[in-house]
C-alpha positions as a printed NumPy array, in Angstrom:
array([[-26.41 , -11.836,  32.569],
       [-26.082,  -7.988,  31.926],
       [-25.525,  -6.173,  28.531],
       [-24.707,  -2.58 ,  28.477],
       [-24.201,  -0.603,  24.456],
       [-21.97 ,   2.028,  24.598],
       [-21.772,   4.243,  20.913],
       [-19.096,   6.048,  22.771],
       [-16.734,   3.175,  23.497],
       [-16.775,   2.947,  19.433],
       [-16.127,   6.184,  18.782],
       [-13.56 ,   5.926,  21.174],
       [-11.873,   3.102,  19.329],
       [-12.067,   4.588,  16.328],
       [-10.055,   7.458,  17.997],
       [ -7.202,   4.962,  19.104],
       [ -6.784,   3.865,  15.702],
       [ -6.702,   7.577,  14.512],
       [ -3.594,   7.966,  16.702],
       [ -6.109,  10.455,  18.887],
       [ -6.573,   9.823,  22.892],
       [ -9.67 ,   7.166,  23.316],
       [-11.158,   9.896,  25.453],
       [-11.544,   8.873,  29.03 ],
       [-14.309,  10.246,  30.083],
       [-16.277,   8.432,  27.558],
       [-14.577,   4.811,  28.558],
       [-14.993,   5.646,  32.384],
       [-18.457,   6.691,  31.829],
       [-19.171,   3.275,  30.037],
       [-17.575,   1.518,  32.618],
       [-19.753,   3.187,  35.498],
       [-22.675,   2.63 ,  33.542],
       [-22.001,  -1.3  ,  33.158],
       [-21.005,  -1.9  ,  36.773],
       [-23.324,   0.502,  38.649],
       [-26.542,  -1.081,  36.854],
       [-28.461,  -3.301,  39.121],
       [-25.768,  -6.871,  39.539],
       [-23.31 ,  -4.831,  37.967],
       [-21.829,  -5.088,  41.3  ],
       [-21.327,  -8.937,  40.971],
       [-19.827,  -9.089,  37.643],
       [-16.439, -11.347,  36.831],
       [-16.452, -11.747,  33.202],
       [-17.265,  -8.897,  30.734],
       [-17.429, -10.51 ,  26.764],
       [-16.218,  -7.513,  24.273],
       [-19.08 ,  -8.275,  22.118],
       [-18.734,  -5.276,  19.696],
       [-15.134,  -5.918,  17.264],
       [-14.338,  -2.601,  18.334],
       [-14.132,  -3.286,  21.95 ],
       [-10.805,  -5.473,  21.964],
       [ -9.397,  -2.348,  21.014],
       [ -9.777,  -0.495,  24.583],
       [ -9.19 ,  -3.231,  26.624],
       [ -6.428,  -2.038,  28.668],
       [ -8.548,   1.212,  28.825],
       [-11.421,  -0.724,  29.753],
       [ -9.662,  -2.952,  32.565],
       [ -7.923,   0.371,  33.996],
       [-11.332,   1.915,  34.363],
       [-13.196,  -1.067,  35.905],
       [-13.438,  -0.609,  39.846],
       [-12.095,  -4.003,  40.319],
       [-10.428,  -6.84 ,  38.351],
       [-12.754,  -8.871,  36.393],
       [-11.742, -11.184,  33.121],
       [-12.401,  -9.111,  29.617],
       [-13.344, -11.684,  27.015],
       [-12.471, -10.694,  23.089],
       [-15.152, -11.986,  21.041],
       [-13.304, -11.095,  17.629],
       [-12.62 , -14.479,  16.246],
       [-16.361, -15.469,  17.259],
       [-18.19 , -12.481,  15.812],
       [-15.107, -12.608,  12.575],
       [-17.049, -16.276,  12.538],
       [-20.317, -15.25 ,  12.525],
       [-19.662, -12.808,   9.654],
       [-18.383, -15.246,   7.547],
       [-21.31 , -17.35 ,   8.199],
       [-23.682, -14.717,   7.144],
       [-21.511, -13.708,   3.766],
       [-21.397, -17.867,   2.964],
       [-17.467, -17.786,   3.172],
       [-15.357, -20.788,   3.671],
       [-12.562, -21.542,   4.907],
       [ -9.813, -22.634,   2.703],
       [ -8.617, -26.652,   3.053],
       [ -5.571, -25.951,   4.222],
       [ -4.757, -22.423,   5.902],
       [ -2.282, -19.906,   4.582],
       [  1.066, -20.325,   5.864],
       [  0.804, -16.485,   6.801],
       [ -2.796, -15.29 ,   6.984],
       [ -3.646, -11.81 ,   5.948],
       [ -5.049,  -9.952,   8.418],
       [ -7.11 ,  -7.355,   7.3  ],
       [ -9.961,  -4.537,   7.972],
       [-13.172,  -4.263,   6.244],
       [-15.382,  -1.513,   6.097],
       [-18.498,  -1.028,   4.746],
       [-17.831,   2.215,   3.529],
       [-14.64 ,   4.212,   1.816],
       [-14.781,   7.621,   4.334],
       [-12.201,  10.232,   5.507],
       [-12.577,   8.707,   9.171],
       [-11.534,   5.549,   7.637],
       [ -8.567,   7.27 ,   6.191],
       [ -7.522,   8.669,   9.849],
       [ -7.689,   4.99 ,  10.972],
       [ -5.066,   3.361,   8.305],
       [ -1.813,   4.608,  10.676],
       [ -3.414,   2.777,  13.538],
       [ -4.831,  -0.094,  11.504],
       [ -1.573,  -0.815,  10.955],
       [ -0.214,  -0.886,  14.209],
       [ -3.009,  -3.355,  15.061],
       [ -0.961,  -5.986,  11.915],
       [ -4.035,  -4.814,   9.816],
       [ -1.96 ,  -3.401,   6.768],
       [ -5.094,  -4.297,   3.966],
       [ -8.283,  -2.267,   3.933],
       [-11.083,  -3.831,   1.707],
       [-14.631,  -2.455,   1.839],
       [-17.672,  -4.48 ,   1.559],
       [-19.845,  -4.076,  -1.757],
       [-23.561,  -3.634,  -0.344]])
């Protein structure tokens, strides 16, 4: 198993949702850096394990220097959150479930993002009281 962090594949997804170019450079570099670390040669899965990964996938799989599977971990880390915060799932699911982004903080970058939010399906932004 590998892990590779990449701050700039973040700030590159929050430039997709700001209607702004990802930035290449920043996802190729990423991508160079994950495969060209020692067994990075041998990968065939790569798990998005940041929620703002799933966002440059198609970026991500363009960049890659061969086809591998990119897993979204969304649902799992969305999970894991809820865990943590001691929510529960309701007995019987909404017939239409909101989809919605939370932030931890009300900022003009988060602002920027609402246009793309939106063309994600996330049309509610809540922030988180900490």
């Amino acid at each position: 198993m590998l892990t590779h962090g990449s701050p700039e594949l973040v700030e590159a997804a929050e430039r997709k949702l700001q209607g702004l170019p990802p930035g290449d450079a920043d996802i190729a570099a990423a991508v160079a850096n994950l495969f060209g670390q020692p067994g990075g040669g041998r990968l065939d899965t790569v798990v998005l394990g940041c929620t703002h990964f799933p966002l440059l996938a198609e970026e991500l799989a363009a960049a890659a220097p061969y086809p591998v599977t990119w897993m979204d971990s969304g649902a799992s880390i969305a999970r894991r959150v809820a865990t943590i915060l001691g929510l529960t799932a309701p007995a019987e699911p909404p017939l239409r479930p909101v989809q919605r982004a939370i932030f931890t903080a009300d900022t003009a970058g988060v602002a920027r993002m609402r246009s793309g939010l939106r063309e994600f399906g996330l049309y509610e932004v809540e922030f988180l009281e900490i």
